[in-house]
N, C-alpha and C positions, 0 to 999 in steps of 0.2 A: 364457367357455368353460363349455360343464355339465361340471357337478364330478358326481359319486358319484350324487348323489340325484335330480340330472336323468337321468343314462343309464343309471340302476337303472331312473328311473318307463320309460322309452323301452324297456326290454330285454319289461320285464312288459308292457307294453301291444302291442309287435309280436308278441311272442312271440304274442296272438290273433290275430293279422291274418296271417303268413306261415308259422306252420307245418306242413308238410305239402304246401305248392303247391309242382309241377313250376315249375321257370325255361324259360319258352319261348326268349328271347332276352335278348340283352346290352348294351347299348351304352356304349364308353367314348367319354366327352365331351372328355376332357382326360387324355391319359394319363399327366400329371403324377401324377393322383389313385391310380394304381394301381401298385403296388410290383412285380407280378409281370412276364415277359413277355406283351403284351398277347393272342398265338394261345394262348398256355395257359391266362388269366383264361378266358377264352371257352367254349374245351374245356371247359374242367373247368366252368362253372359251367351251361353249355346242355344239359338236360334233366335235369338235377340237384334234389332236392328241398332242403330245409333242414326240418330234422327238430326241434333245438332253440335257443334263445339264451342263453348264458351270457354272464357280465360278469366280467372282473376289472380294482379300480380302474376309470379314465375307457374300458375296451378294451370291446368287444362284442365278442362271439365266434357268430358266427352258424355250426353243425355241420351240415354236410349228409353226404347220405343216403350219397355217395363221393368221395373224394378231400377228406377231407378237412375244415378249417373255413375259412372266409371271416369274415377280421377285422376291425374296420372300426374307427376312430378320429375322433372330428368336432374335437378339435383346438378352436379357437380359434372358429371359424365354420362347422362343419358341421353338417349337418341329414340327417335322415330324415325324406323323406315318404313316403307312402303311400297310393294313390290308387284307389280303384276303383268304378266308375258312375258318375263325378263326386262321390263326396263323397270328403276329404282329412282325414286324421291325420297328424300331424305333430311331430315333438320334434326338440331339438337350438337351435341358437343363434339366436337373436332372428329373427322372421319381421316382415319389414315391410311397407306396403301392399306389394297384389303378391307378397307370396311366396310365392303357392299358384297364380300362374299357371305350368301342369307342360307342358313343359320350357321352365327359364327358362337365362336368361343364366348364372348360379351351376352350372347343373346341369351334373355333372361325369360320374355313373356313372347309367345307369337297365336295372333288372332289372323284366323283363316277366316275367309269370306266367299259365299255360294258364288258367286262371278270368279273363283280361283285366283284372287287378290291376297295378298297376308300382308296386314300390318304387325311388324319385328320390335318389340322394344329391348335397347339394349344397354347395359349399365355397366362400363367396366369397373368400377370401384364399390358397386351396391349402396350407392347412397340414395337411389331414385327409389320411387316403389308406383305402385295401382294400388285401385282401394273402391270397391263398392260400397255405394253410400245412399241412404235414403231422401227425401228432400230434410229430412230436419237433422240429417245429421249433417247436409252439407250447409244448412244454416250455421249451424256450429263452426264447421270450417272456416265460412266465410265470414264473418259475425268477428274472427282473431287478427283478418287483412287491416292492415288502415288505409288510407286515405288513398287513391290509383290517380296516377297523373295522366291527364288526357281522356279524364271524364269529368261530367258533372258535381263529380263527390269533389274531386279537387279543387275546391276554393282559396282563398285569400285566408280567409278567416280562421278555416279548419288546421290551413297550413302555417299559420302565426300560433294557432296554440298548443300546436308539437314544442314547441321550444319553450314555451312558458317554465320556468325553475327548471330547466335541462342543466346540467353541469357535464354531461360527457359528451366526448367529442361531435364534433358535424359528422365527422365519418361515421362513427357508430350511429347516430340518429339515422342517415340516409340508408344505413343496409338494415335499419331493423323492421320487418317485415310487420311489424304490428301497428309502426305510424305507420310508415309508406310502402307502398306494395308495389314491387316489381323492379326496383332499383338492385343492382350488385356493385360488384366492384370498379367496374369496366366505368359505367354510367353515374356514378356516383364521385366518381375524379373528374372525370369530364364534365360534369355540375358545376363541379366547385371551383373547377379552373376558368367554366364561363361568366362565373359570378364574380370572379376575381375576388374569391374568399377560398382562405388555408383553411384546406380539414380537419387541423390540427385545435382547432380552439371551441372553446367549448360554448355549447349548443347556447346558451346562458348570455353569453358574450355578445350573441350581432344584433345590431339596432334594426328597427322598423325597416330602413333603408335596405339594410345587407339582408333581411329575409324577404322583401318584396323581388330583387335581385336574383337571389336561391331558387325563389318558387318558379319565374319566369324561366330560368337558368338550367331547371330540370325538364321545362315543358321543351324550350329548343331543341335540346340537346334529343330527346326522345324521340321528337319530331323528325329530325335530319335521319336518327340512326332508321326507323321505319321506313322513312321514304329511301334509305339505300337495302333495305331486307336487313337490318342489324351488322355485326362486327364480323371478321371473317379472322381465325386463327388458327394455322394446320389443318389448310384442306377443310374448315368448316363447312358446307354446305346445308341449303336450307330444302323444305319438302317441295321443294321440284330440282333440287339438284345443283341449284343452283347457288355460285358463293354469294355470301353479301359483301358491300364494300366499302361500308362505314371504317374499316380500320386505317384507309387511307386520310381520313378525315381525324383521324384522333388525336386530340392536342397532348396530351401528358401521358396516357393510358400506356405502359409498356415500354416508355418511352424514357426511362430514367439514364441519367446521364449526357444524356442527346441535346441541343440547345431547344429551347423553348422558338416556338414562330412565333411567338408574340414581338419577345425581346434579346434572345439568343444566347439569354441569362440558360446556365446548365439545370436542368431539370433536379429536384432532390426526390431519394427516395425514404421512406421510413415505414415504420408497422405502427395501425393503428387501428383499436378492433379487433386482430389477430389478423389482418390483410396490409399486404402490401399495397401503398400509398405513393403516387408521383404528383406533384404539386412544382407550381413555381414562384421561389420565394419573394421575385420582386412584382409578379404581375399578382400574384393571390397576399391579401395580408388579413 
């Protein structure tokens, strides 16, 4: 799934590619993929510009010019591409041979644009969706995110009283979208391996020390993976094509069994949260 740093690099790089273009036409592929009624997506979205893209946490927020913004979610497997004269930009979850033949099997949503542009969205498992939303429904939305690291919201303070009477695990507090927004699996090991704190113990458990530690731990870590365009796994590439290459940098992430660079102690793995978990038991306690 892109975490933060993948559909940060994807917000900055569309954001050149579509804003400002008329939507000539619309096509749903799968109207699984779309939350709204399908004659209203359509209305509202044909002859419509989109003027900016915001992000909160894993959500894009694409603003158009009326009616509104168009939200978009890639979930587990979805992609942005972006196509125009035959050449392809692209981000979002792992592209394999073939996954820049436009419109493929996966292709769920595609938005035509008057300069003969089409941005493709694609979901192989249907977990992504689009959703037209008004401002107070995306208050709503937004209003369920908690706290986003590498903004202002992100404090000391705010981030000490996620853990107050927590009893379940660190791992489960760092993927749950309603304290922190934008963390997954990927960036939530690699946290806690910088912090040299096991995900395994409960939220309850770490002193003042070990979440002053965490909080710094998750700004690093987010930090490096943006400044490489996020993680690259099976051909991921991002909306210009290009791979990212944080995965050369990842201490624990995928990495079970392998020795740790710290200390060359064997990586463990376990489930926790219902995700797979790599930790190292002598450098994290």
């Amino acid at each position: 799934m892109p975490e933060l740093p993948e559909v940060e690099t994807i917000r900055r790089d569309l954001l050149k590619k579509v804003v400002n273009k008329k939507i000539s036409n619309i096509s749903i592929l799968n109207k699984k993929t779309v939350r709204n009624k399908q004659d209203f997506f359509l209305r509202a979205l044909k002859g419509n510009k989109i003027t900016d893209i915001k992000r909160t946490g894993k959500l894009i927020i694409f603003q158009l010019d009326k009616n509104g913004y168009l939200l978009t979610h890639l979930k587990m497997t979805g992609q942005l591409v972006y196509w125009k004269k035959g050449k392809i930009t692209a981000g979002g979850h792992s592209l394999s041979q073939g996954g820049f033949d436009l419109p493929n099997k996966h292709t769920r949503v595609r938005i035509d644009f008057e300069d003969g542009a089409v941005l493709f969205f694609n979901d192989m498992r249907l977990f992504g969706y689009m959703e037209i939303v008004d401002s107070e429904k995306l208050r709503v939305v937004l209003d369920k995110f908690g706290i986003e690291p590498l903004t202002p919201n992100y404090t000391p303070e705010k981030f000490v009283d996620i853990f107050k009477n927590r009893r379940t695990s660190l791992k489960a507090i760092l993927l749950n979208q309603n304290l922190i927004a934008g963390l997954g699996n990927i960036y939530a090991d690699e946290s806690c391996f910088q912090a040299g704190i096991c995900p395994d113990r409960k939220a309850v458990s770490l002193n003042s020390k070990e979440i002053k530690k965490l909080y710094q731990a998750i700004k690093i870590v987010l930090k490096k993976a943006l400044e490489n365009r996020g993680t690259t796994f099976n051909n991921y590439v991002d909306s210009d094509g290009r791979s990212g290459n944080f995965v050369d940098k990842l201490k624990v992430y995928g990495r079970a069994g392998e020795a740790c660079k710290n200390c060359r102690n064997k990586l463990k793995r376990i489930k926790l949260a219902g995700r797979s978990t790599v930790f190292c038991e002598k450098c994290q306690k």
